[in-house]
C-alpha positions as CSV (number, residue, x, y, z in Angstrom):
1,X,-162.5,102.9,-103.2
2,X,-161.8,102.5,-106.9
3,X,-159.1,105.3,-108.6
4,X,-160.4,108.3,-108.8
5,X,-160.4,110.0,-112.4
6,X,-159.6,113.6,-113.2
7,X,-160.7,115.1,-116.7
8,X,-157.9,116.7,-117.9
9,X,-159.2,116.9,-121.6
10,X,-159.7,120.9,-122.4
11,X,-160.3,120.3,-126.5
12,X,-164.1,121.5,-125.8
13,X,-164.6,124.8,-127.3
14,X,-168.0,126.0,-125.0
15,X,-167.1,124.1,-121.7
16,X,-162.6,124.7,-121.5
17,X,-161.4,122.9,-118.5
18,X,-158.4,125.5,-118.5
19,X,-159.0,128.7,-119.7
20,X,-156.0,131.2,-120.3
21,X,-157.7,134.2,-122.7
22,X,-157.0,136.8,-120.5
23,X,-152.9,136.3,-121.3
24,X,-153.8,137.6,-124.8
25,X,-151.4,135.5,-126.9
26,X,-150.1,133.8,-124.2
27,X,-153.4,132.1,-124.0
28,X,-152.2,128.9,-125.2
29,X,-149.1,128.3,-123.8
30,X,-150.6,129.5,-120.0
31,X,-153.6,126.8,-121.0
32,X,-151.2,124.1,-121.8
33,X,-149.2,124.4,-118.7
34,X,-152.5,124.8,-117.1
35,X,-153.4,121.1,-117.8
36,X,-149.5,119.7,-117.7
37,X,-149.8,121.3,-114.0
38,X,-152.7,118.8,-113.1
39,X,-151.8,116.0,-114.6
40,X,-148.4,116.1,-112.4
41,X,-149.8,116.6,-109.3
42,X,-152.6,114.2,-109.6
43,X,-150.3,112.2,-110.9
44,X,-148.0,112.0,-107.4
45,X,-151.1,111.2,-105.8
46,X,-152.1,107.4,-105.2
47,X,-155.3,106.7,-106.1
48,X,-156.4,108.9,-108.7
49,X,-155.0,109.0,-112.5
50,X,-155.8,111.6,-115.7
51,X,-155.7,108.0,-117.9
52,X,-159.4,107.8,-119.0
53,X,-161.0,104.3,-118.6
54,X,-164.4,102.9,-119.7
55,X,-167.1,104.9,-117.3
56,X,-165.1,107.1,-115.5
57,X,-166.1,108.5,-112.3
58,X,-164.5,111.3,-110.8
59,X,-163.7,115.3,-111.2
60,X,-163.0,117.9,-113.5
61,X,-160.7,120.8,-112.5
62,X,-161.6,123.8,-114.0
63,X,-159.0,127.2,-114.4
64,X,-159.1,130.3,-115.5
65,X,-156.6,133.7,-115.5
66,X,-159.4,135.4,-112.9
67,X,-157.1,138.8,-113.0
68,X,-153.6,139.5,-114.6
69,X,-152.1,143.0,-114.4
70,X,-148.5,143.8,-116.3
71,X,-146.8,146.8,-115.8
72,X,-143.0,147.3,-117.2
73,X,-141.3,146.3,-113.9
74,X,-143.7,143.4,-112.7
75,X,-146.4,141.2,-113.6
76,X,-149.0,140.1,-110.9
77,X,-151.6,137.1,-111.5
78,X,-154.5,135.4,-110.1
79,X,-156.0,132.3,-111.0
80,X,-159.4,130.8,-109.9
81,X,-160.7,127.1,-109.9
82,X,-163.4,125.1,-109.6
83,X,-163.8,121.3,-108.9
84,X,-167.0,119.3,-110.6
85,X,-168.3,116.0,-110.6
86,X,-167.4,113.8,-114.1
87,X,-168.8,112.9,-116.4
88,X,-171.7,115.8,-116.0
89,X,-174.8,114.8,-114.1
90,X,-178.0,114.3,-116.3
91,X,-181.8,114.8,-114.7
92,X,-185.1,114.5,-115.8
93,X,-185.5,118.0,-115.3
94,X,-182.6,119.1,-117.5
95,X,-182.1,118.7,-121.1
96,X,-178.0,117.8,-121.3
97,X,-175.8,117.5,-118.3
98,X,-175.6,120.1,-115.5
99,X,-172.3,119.9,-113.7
100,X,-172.6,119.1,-110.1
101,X,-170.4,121.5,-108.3
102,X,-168.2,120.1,-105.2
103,X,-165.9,123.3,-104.5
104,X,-166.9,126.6,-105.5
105,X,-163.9,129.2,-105.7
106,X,-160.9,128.3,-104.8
107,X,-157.9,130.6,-105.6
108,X,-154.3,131.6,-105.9
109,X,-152.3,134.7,-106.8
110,X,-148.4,135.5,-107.2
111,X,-146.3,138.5,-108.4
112,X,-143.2,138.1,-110.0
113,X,-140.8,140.7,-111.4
114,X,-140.7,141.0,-115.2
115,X,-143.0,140.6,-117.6
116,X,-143.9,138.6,-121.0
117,X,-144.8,135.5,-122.1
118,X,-142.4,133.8,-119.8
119,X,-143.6,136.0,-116.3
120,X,-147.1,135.4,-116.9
121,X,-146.6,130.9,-117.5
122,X,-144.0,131.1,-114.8
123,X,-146.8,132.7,-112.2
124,X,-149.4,130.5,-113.9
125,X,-147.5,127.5,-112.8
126,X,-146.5,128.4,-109.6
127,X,-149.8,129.1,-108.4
128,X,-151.8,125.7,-109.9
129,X,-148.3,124.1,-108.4
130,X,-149.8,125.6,-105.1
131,X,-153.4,125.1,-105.7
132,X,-154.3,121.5,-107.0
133,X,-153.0,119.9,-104.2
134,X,-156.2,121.4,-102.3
135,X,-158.3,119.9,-104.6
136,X,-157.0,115.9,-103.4
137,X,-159.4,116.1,-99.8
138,X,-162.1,117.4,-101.5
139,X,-161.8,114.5,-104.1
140,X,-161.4,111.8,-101.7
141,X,-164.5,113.2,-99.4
142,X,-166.9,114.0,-101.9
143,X,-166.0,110.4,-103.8
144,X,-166.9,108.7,-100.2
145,X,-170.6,110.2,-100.2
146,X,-171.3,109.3,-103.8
């Protein structure tokens, strides 16, 4: 089996691999450690690489703040993810590419005491810490059918 490529590039305004908006101006920073999250896990992982190569085959991980509650003592956050097929299949049928779905929901959640910019990227990295490793089987399975 040849490496296994995951998209990691979030610069597309309609389709955002990692999508923070629901940390208000925290948005940014929650996306960017979002993406630095995937890259070093995938990274520790032989056989795949975020290094785009000519025809890449592989998987986007998509993330997104699903709920995020702050109150003045503690801040609580969930995140949910999906894993699709890259690049985007194309069909006859379909004008454009239609992203082939492998994993559907998968999710994560914390609480941490505090709150601010640094409780709600703290959370945010702990739980894609916790939940892109559970993306790798899925990977390797789905890449053997193809």
């Amino acid at each position: 089996m040849s490496v296994i490529f995951v998209n990691t590039d979030n610069t597309s305004a309609t389709d955002k691999l990692f999508n923070g908006s629901k940390a208000g101006p925290e948005a940014k920073a929650v996306e960017e450690v979002m993406q630095k999250i995937v890259v070093k896990v995938i990274g520790k992982n032989p056989g795949f690489s975020t290094a785009k190569t000519p025809n890449p085959k592989g998987y986007s991980i998509k993330l997104e703040i699903a709920q995020l509650q702050k109150t003045p003592r503690e801040t609580s956050c969930s995140l949910r993810g999906e894993l699709v097929r890259y690049p985007n299949s194309f069909t006859v049928a379909k004008k454009g590419g239609a992203a082939t779905m492998v994993s559907t929901s998968f999710t994560g959640s914390a609480k941490a005491i505090g709150m601010g910019k640094f409780a709600v990227i703290d959370l945010v990295e702990a739980i894609a810490e916790s939940m892109i490793p559970k993306t790798i089987p899925a990977m390797r399975q789905d890449m053997l059918q193809r």
